[in-house]
C-alpha positions as CSV (number, residue, x, y, z in Angstrom):
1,X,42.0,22.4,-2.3
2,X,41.0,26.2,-0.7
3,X,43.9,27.7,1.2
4,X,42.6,30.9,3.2
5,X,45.4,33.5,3.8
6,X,44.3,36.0,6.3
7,X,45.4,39.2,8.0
8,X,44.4,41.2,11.4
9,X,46.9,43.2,13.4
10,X,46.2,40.4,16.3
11,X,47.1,37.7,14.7
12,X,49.4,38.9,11.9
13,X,49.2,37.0,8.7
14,X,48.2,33.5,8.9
15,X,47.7,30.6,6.2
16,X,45.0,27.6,6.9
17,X,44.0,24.7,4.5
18,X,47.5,23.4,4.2
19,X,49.9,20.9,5.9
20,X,53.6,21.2,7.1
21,X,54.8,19.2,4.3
22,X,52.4,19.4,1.2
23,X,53.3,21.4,-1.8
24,X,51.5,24.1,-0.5
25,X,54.1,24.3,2.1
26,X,57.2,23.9,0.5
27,X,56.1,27.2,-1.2
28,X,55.7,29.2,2.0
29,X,58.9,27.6,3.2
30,X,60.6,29.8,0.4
31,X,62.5,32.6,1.7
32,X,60.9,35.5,-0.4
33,X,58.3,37.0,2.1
34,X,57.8,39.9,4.3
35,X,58.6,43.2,4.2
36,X,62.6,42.6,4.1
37,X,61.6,40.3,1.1
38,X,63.7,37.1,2.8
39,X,61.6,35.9,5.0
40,X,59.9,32.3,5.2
41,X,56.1,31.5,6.8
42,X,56.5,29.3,9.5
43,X,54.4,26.8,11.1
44,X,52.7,27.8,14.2
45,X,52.9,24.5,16.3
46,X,50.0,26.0,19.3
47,X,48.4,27.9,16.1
48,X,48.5,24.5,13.8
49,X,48.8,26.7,10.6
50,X,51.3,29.0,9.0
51,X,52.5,32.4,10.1
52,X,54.4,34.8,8.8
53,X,56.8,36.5,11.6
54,X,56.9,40.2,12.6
55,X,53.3,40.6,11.0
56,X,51.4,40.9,14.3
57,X,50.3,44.4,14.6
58,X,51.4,45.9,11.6
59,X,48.9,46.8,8.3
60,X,48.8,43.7,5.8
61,X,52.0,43.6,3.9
62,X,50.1,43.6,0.1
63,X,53.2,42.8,-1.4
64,X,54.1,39.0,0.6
65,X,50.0,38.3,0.3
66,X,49.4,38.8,-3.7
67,X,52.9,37.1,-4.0
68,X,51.9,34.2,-2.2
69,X,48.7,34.3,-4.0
70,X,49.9,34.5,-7.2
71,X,52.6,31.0,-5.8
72,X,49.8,29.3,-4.7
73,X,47.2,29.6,-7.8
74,X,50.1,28.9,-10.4
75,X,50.2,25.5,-8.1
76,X,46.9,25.0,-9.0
77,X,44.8,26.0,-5.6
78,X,41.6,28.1,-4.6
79,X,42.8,30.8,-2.8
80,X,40.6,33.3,-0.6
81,X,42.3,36.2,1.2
82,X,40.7,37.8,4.2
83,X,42.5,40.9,5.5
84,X,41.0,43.3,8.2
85,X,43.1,46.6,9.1
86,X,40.8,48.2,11.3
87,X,40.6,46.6,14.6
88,X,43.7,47.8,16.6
89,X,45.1,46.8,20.4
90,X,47.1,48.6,23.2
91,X,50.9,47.9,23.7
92,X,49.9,46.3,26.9
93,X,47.4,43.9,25.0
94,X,49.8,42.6,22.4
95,X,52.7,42.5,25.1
96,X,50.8,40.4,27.2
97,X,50.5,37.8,24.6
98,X,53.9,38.0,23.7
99,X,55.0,36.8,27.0
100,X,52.7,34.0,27.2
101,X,53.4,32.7,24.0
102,X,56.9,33.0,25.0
103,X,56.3,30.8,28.2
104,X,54.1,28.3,26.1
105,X,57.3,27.9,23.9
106,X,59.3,27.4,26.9
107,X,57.6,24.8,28.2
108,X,56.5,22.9,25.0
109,X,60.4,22.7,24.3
110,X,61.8,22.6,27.6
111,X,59.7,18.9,27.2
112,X,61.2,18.6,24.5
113,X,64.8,18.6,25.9
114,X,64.0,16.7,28.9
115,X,62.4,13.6,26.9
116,X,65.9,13.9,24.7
117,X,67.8,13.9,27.5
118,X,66.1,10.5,28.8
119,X,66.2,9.0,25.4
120,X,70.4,9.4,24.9
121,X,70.7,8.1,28.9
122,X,68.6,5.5,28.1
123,X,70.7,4.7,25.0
124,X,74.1,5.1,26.8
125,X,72.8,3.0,29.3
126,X,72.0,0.0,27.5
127,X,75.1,0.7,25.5
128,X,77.3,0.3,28.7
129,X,74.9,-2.8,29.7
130,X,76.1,-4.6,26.2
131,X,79.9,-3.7,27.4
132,X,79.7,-5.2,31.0
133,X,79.2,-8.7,30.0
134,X,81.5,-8.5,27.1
135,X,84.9,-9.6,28.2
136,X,86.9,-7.1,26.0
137,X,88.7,-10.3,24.3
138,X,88.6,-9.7,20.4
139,X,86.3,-11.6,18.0
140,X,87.4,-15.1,17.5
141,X,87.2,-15.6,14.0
142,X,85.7,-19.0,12.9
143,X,84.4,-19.1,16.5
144,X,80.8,-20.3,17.3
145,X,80.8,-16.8,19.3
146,X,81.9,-14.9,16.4
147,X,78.3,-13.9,15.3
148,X,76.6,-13.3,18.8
149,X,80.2,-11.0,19.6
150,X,79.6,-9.0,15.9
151,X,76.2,-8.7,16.6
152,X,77.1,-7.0,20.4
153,X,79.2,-4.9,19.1
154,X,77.3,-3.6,16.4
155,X,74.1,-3.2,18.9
156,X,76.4,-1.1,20.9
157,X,77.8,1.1,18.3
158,X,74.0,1.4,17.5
159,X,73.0,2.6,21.0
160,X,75.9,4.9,21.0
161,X,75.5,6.9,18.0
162,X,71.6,7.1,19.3
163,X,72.4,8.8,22.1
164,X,75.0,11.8,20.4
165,X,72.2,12.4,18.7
166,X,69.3,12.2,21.5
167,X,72.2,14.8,23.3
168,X,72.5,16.7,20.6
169,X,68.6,17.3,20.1
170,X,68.5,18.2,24.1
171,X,71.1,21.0,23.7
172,X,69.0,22.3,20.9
173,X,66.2,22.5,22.8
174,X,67.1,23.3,26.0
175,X,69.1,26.5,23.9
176,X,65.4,26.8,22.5
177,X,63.9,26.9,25.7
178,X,66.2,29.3,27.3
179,X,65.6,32.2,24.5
180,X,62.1,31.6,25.1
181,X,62.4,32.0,29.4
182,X,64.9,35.1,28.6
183,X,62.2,36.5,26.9
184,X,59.5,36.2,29.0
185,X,61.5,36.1,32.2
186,X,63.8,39.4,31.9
187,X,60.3,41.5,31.8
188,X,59.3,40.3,35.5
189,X,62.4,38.7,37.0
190,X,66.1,38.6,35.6
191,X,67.1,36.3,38.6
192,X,64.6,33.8,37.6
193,X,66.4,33.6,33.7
194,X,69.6,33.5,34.7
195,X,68.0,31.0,37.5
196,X,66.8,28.6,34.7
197,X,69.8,29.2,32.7
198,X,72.2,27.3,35.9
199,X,69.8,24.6,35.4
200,X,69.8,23.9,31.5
201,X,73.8,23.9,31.8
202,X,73.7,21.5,34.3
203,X,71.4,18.8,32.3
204,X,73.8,19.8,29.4
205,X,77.0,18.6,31.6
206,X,75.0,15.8,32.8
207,X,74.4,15.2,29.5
208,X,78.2,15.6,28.7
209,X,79.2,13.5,31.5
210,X,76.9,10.4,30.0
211,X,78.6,10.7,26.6
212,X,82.2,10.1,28.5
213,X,81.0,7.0,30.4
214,X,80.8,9.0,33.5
215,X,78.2,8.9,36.3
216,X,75.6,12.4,36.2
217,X,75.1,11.9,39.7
């Protein structure tokens, strides 16, 4: 396998040819990079490869890229290294792309929040539906009903747990969405952040609210 690592003050230092969750990955993943020396490549979700932060318009950091190198062909793989220095940008070019990658990460996890939020009302939902029609008597053991009441309960405990963790996944990205928005957003309009902000609290009480047994309306 060929794994290309390569540098340009645009895009930073990038690594293609490998897959989130190969070997090749858990060796990026290692916390020995950049110029700090404890920093991890990360995969680029809208780029679909690795990247290695704070690399963007800077020279090539020699030291991470013949370290990784060196990783990557004791592991056995055909490594080619591009690196190009020359071609430089304007503050006002590379700020620009800052901010829409910003509002692209917004947006991709704001999505993500919102589909977690549905998923845990969904779950609480059908965990209050299993509780209407039980009676609240306890389990008759030796009962014909035993099973089917074991089984219900079980379900419910099920659909329960589901959604603490479908809330706790929104939080984290509705948290994730507001750093990216607070980005972008405090460069054209500070009322629009703190705007969006208002919101995300409220789907977080809403949230809240569902995990009590309490209408979100």
């Amino acid at each position: 396998m060929t794994i290309k690592i390569t540098h340009t003050r645009r895009e930073g230092t990038l690594v293609e040819g490998t897959e989130k969750g190969d070997k090749a990955g858990k060796i990026l993943k290692r916390k020995e990079y950049g110029r700090p020396g404890g920093l991890a490549f990360r995969w680029g979700h809208d780029l679909q490869c690795w990247y290695l932060r704070h690399s963007g318009d800077h020279a090539a950091d020699q030291w991470t890229v013949n370290k990784l190198r060196g990783y990557l062909e004791k592991a056995v793989y055909t490594v080619v290294v591009s690196i190009d220095d020359h071609e430089r940008r304007s503050y006002a070019e590379a700020e620009v792309e800052r901010i829409e990658r910003a509002e692209a990460r917004a947006e991709r996890f704001d999505g993500y929040a919102g589909n977690a939020a549905s998923r845990a009302e969904g779950a609480y939902r059908a965990a209050h539906d299993i509780s209407e029609y039980m009676t609240g008597e306890p389990i008759k053991v030796g009962h014909h009903s035993e099973r089917s009441h074991r089984r219900d309960i079980e379900r419910m405990d099920n659909h329960m747990r589901h959604g603490i963790e479908e809330s706790r996944k929104a939080s984290y990205w509705a948290d994730r969405a507001a750093v990216a928005e607070h980005f972008e957003a405090f460069r054209r309009d500070p009322n629009r952040t703190l705007r969006r902000l208002e919101k995300l609290r409220k789907e977080l009480r809403d949230i809240e609210k569902w995990q009590r047994g309490e209408s979100a309306m």
